[in-house]
PABA-881248 format. One record per residue: residue number from 1; residue in three letters; x, y, z of N, C-alpha, C, O, CB in turn. Coordinates in steps of 0.02 Angstrom, whole numbers, plus 50000, padded with zeros to 5 digits. Glycine has a CB too. Example, Ala and Ser with C-alpha at 12.3 -4.5 7.8 and 13.67 -1.06 7.14 Angstrom:
# residues 2
<atom 1 'ALA' <50660 49716 50390> <50615 49775 50390> <50660 49835 50390> <50712 49834 50423> <50565 49776 50452>>
<atom 2 'SER' <50642 49888 50354> <50684 49947 50357> <50645 50002 50394> <50670 50057 50402> <50704 49970 50286>>
//
This chain:
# residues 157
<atom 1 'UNK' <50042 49941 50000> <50000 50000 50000> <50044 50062 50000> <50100 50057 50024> <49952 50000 50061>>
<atom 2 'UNK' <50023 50121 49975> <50061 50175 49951> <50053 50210 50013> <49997 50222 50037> <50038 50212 49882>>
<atom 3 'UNK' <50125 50231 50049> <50121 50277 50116> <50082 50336 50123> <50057 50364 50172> <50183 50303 50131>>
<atom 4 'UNK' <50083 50348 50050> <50042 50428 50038> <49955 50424 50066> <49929 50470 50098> <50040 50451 49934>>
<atom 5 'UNK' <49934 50387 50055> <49874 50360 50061> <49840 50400 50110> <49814 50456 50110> <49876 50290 50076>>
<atom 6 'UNK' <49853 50346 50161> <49809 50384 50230> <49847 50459 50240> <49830 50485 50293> <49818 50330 50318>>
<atom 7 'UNK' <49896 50499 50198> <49910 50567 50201> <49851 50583 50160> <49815 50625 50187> <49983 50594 50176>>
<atom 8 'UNK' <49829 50562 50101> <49803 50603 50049> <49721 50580 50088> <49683 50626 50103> <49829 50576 49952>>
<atom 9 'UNK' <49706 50524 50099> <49636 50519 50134> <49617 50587 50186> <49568 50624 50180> <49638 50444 50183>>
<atom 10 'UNK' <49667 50589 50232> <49664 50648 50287> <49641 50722 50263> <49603 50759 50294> <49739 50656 50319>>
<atom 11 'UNK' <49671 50735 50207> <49682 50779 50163> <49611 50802 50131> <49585 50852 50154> <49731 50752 50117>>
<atom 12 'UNK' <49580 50767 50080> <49538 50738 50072> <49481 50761 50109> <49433 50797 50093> <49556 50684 50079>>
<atom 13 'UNK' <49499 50731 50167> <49425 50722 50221> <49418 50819 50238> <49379 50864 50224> <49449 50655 50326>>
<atom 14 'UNK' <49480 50811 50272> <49469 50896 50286> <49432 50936 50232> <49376 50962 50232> <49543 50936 50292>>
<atom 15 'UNK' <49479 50933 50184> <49430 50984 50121> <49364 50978 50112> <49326 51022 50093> <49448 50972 50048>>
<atom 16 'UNK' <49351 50921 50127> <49265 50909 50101> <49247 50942 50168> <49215 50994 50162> <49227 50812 50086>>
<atom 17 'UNK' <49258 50926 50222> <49228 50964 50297> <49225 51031 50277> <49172 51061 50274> <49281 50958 50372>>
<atom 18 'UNK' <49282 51057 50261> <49301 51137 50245> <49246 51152 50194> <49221 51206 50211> <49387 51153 50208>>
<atom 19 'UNK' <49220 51132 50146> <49181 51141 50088> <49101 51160 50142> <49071 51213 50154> <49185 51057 50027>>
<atom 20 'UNK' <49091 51088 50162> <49021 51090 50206> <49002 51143 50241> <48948 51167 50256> <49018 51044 50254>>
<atom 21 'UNK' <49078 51164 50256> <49067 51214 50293> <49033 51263 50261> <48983 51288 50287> <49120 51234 50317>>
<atom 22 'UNK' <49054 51280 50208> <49047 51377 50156> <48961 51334 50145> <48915 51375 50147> <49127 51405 50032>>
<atom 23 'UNK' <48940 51267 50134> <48885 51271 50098> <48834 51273 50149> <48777 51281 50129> <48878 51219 50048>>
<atom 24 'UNK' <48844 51268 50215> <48777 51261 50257> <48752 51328 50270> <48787 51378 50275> <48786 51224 50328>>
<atom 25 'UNK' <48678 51325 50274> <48662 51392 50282> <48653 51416 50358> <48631 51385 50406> <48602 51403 50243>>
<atom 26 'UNK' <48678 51485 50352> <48681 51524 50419> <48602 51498 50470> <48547 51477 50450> <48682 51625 50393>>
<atom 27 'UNK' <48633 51515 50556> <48578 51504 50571> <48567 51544 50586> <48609 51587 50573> <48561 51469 50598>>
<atom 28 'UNK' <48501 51570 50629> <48465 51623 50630> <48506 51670 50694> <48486 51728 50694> <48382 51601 50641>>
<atom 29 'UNK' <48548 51659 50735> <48589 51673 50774> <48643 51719 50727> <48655 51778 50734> <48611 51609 50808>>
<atom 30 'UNK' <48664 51685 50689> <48721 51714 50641> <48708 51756 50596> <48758 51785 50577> <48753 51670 50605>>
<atom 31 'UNK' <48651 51775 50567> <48635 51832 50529> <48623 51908 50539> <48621 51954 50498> <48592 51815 50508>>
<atom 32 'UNK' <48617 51908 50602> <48634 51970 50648> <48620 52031 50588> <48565 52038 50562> <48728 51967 50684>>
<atom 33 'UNK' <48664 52061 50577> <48647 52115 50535> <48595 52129 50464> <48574 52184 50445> <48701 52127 50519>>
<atom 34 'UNK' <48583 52058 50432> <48563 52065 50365> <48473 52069 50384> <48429 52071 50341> <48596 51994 50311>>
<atom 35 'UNK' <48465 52068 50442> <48392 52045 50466> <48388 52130 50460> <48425 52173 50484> <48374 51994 50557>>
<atom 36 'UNK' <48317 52136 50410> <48296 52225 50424> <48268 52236 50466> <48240 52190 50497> <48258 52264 50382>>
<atom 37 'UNK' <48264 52304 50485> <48243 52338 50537> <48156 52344 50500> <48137 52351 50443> <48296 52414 50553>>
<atom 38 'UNK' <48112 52336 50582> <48030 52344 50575> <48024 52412 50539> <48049 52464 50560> <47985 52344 50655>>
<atom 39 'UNK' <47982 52405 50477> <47977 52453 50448> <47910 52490 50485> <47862 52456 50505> <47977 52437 50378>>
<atom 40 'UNK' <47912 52567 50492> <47888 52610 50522> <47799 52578 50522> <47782 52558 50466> <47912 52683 50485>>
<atom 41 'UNK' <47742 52573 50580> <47677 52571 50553> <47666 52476 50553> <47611 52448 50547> <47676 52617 50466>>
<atom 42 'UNK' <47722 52446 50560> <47734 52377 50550> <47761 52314 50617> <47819 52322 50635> <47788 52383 50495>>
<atom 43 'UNK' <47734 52273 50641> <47757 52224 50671> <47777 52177 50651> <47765 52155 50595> <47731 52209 50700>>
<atom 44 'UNK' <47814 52150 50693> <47862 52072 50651> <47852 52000 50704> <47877 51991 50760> <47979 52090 50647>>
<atom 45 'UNK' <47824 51974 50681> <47821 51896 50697> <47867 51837 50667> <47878 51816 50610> <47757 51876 50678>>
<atom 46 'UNK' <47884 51823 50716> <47956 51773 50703> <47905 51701 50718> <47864 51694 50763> <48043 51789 50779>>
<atom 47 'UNK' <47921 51656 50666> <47896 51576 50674> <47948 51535 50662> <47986 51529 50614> <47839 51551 50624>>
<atom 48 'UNK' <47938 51502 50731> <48005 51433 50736> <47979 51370 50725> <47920 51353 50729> <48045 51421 50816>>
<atom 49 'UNK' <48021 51339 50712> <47993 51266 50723> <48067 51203 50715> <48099 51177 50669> <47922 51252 50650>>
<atom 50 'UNK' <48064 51202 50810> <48126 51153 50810> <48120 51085 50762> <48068 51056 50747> <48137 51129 50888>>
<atom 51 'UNK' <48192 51064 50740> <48198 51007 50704> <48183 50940 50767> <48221 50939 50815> <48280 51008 50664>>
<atom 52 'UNK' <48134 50893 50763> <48118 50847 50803> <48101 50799 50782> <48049 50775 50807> <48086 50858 50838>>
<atom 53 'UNK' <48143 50756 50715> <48111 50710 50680> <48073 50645 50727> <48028 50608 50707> <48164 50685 50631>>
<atom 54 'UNK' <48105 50645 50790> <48046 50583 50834> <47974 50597 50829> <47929 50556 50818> <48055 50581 50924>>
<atom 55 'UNK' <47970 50668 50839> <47903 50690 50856> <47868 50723 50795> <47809 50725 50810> <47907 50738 50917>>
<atom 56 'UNK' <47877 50753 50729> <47846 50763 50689> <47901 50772 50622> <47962 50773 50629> <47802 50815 50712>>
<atom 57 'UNK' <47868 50777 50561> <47926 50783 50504> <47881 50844 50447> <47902 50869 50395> <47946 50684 50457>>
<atom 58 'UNK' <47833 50851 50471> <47762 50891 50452> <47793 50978 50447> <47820 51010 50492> <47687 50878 50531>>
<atom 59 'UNK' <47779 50997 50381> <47786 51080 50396> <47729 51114 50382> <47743 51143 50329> <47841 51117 50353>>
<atom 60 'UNK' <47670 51130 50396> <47631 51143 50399> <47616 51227 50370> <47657 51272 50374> <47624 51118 50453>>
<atom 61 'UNK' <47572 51230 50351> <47566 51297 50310> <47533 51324 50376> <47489 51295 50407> <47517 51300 50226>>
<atom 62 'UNK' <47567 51392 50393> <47551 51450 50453> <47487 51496 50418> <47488 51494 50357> <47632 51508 50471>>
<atom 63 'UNK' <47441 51531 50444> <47396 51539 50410> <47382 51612 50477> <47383 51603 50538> <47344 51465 50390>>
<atom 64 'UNK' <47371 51673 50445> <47343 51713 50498> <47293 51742 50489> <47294 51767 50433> <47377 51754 50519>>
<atom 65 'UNK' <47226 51756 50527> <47162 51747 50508> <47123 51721 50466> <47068 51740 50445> <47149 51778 50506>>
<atom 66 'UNK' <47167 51658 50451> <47129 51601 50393> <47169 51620 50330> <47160 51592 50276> <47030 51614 50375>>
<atom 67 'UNK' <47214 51668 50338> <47251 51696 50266> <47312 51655 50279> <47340 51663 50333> <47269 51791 50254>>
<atom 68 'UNK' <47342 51600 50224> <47405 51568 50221> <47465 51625 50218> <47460 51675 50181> <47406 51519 50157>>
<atom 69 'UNK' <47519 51614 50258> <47559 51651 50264> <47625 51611 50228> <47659 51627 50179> <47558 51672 50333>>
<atom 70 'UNK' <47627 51569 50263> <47696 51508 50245> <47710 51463 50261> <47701 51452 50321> <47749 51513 50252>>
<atom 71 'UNK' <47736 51419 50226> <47765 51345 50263> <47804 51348 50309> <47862 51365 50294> <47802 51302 50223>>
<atom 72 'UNK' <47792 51336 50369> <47863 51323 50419> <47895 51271 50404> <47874 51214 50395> <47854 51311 50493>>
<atom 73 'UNK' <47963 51296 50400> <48028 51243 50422> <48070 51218 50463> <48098 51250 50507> <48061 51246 50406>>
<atom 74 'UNK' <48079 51149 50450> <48103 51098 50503> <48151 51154 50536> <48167 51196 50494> <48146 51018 50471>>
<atom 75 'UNK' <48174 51164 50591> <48237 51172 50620> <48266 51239 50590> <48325 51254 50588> <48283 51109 50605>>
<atom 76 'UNK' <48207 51281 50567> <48215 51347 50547> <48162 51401 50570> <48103 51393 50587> <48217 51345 50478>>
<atom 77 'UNK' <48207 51472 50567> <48167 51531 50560> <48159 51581 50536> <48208 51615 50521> <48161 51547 50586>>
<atom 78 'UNK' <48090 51603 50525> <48078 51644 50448> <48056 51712 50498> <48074 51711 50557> <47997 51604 50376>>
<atom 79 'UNK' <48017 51771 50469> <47999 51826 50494> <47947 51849 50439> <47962 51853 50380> <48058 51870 50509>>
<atom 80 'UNK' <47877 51866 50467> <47826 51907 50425> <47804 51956 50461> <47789 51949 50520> <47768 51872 50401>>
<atom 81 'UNK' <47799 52026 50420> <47776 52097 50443> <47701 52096 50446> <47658 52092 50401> <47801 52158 50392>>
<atom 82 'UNK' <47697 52101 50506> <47602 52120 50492> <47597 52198 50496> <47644 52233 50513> <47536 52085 50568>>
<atom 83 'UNK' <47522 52224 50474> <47502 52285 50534> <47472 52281 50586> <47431 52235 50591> <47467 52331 50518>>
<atom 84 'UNK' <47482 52328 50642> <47469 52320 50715> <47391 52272 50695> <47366 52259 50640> <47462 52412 50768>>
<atom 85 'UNK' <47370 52255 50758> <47288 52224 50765> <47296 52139 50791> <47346 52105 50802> <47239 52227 50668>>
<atom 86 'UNK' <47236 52126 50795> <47230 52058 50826> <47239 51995 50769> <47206 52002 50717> <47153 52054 50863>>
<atom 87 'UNK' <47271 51950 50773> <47286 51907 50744> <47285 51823 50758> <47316 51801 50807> <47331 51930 50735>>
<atom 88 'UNK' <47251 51782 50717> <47252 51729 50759> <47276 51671 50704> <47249 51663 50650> <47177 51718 50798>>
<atom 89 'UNK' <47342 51626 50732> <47389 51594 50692> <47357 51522 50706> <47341 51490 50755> <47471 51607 50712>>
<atom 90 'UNK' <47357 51515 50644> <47336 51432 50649> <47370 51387 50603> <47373 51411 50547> <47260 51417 50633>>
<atom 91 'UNK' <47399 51325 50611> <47395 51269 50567> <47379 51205 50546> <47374 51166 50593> <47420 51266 50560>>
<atom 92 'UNK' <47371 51183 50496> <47326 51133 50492> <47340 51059 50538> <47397 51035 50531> <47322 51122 50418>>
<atom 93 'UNK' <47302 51030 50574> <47338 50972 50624> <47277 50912 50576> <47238 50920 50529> <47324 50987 50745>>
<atom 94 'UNK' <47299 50847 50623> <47276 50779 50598> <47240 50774 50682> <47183 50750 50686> <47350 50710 50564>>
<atom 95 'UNK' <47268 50792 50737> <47237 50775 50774> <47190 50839 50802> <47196 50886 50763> <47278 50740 50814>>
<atom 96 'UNK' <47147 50852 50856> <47111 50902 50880> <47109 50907 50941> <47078 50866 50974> <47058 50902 50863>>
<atom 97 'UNK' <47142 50962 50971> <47146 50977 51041> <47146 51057 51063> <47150 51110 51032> <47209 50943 51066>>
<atom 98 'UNK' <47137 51035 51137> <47116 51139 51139> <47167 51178 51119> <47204 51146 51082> <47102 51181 51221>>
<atom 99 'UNK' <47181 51221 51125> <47240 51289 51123> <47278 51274 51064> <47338 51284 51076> <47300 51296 51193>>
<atom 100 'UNK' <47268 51254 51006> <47296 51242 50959> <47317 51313 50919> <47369 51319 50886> <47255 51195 50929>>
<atom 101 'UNK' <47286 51345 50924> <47301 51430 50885> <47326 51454 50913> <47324 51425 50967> <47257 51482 50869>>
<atom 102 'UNK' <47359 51500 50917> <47366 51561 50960> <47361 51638 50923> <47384 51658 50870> <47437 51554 50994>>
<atom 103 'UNK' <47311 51677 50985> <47312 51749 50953> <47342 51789 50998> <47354 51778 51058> <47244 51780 50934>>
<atom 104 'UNK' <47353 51842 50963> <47411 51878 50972> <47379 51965 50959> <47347 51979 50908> <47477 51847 50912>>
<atom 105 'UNK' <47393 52015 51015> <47377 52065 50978> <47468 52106 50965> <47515 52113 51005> <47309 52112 51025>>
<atom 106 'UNK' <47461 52123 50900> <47539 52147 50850> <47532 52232 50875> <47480 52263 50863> <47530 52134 50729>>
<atom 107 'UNK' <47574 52255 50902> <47604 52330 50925> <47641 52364 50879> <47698 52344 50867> <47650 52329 50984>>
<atom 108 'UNK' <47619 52410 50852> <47666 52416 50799> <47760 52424 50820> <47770 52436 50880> <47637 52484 50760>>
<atom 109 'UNK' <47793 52421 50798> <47859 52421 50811> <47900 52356 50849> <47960 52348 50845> <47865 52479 50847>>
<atom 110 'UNK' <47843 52305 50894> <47869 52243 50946> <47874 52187 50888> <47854 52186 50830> <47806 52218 51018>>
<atom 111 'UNK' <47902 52152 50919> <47922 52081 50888> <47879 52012 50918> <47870 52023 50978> <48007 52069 50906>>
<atom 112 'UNK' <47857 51965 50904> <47801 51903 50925> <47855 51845 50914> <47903 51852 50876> <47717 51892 50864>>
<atom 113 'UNK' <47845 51791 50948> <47891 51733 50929> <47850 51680 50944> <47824 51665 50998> <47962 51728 50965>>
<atom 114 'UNK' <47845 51647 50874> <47786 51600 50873> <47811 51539 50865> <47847 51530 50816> <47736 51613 50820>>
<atom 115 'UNK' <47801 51493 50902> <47835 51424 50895> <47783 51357 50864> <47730 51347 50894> <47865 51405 50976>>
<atom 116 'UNK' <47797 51326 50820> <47768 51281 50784> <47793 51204 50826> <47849 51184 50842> <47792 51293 50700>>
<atom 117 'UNK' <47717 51171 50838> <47732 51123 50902> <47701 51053 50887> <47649 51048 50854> <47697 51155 50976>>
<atom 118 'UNK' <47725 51012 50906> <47692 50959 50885> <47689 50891 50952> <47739 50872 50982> <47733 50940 50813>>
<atom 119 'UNK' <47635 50871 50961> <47626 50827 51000> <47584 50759 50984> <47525 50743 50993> <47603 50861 51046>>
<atom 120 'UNK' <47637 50728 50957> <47608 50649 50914> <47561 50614 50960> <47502 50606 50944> <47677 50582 50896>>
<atom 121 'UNK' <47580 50596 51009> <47547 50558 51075> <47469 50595 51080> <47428 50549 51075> <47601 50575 51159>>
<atom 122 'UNK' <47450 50632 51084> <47395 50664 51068> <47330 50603 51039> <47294 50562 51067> <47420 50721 51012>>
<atom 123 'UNK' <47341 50626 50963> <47313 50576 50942> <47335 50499 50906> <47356 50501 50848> <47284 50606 50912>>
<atom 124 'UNK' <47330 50443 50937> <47352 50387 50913> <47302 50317 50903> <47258 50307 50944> <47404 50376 50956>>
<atom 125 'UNK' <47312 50271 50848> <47280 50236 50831> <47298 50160 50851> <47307 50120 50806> <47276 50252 50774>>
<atom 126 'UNK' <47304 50139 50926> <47346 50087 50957> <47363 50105 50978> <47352 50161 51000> <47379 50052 50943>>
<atom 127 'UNK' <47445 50039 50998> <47494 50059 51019> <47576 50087 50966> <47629 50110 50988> <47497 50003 51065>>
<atom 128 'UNK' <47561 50074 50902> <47590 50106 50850> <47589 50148 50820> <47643 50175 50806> <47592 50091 50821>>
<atom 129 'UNK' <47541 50168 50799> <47509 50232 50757> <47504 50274 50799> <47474 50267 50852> <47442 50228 50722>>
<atom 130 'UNK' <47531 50319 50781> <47523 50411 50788> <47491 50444 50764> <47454 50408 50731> <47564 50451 50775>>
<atom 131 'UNK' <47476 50503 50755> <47485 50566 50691> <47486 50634 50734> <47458 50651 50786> <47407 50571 50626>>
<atom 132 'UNK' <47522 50660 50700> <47526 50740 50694> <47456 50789 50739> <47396 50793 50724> <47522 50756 50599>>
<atom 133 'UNK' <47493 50821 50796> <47421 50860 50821> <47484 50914 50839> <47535 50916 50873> <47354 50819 50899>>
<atom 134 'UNK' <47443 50959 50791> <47492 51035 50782> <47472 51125 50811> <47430 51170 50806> <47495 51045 50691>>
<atom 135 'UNK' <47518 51113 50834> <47494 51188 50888> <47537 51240 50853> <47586 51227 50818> <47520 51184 50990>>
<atom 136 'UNK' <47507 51316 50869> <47543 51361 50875> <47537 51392 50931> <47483 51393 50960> <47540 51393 50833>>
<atom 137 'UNK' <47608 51432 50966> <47605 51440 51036> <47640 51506 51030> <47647 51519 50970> <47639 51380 51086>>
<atom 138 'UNK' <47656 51537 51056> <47682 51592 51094> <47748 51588 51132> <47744 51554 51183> <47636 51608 51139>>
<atom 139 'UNK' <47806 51614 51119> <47867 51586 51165> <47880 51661 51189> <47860 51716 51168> <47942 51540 51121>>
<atom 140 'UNK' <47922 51641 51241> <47953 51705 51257> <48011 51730 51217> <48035 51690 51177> <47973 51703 51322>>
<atom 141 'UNK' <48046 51815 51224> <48105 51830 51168> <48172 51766 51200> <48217 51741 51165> <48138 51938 51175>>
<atom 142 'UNK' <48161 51753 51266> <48217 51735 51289> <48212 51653 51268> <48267 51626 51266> <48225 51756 51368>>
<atom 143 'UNK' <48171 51623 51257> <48171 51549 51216> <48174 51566 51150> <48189 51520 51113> <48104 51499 51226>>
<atom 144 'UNK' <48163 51621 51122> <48172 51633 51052> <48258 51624 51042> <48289 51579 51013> <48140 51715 51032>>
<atom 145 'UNK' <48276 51668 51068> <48353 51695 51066> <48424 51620 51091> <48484 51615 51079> <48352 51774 51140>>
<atom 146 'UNK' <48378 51579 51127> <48410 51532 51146> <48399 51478 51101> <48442 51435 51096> <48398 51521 51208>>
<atom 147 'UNK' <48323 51473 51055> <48335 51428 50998> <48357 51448 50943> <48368 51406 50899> <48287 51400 50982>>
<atom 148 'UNK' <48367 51508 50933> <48392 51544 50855> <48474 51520 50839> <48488 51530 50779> <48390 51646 50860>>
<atom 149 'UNK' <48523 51494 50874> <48577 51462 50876> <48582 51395 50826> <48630 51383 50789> <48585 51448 50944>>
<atom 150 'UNK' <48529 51357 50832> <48494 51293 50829> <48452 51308 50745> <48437 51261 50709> <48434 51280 50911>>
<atom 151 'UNK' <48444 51351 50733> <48384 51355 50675> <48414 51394 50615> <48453 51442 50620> <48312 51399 50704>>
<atom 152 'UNK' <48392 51369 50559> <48418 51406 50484> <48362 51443 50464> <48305 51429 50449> <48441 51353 50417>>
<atom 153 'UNK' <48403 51504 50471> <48363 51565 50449> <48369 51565 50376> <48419 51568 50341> <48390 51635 50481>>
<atom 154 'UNK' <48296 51560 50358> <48256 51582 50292> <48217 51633 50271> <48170 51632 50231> <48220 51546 50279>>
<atom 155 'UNK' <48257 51706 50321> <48242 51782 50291> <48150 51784 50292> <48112 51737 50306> <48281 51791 50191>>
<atom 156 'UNK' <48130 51863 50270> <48063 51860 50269> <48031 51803 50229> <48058 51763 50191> <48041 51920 50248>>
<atom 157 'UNK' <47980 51809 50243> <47907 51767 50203> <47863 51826 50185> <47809 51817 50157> <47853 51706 50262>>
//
């Protein structure tokens, strides 16, 4: 076997790591500056939705007063401008349970952090079967800021 080998394998391996690196996308922690500022007259609602393939794989279209807004993504977070007023976020579930929406009244200039939730155990068909029973909830900035590390930011919607 050629000595070079496990040099050039090593070699190799790094670069491709190094590559992965430039191609993964920023997470929502790391974009810091490119995020715009609330435009004047306007509120901003942030929607998360941790990556939890045990518990759901579902991205569900976010919908505010019955108006589709966007798909949430796995283990990402996006941002939509409303105007001030009452708002109530829903998405579509398989199972049915209380507090599944959440409303929200939007201030102009504050920020909302809406977390996309899922609780399989909910509804199940046995002891095998699951499905999907999907909430939207309300987090605080300080669970926002502590999952935004964790999540790939996908700019407005």
């Amino acid at each position: 076997m050629n000595k070079r080998s496990p040099i050039r394998l090593v070699s190799m391996t790094l670069m491709l790591v190094a590559l992965m690196g430039f191609v993964a996308s920023p997470t929502a922690a790391a974009v810091g500056p490119p995020v715009p500022p609330i435009q004047a007259g306007l509120a901003r609602v942030w929607f998360l939705q941790l990556f939890m393939p045990e518990e759901t794989l579902a991205t569900p279209i976010i919908s505010a007063n019955g108006t589709p807004i966007a798909q949430s993504q796995l283990g990402g977070a996006f941002f939509h401008d409303f105007p001030p007023g009452t708002y109530t976020f829903t998405v579509p579930s398989y199972g049915v349970d209380a507090g599944q929406a959440q409303t929200v009244q939007l201030v102009e200039g504050a920020q909302t952090y809406l977390e996309v939730q899922s609780l399989r155990s909910w509804e199940s068909a046995g002891d095998s079967s699951q499905r999907d029973t999907l909430y939207v909830r309300e987090i605080s900035p300080v669970w926002a800021e502590k999952y935004f590390p964790m999540l790939t930011y996908f700019g407005p919607r």
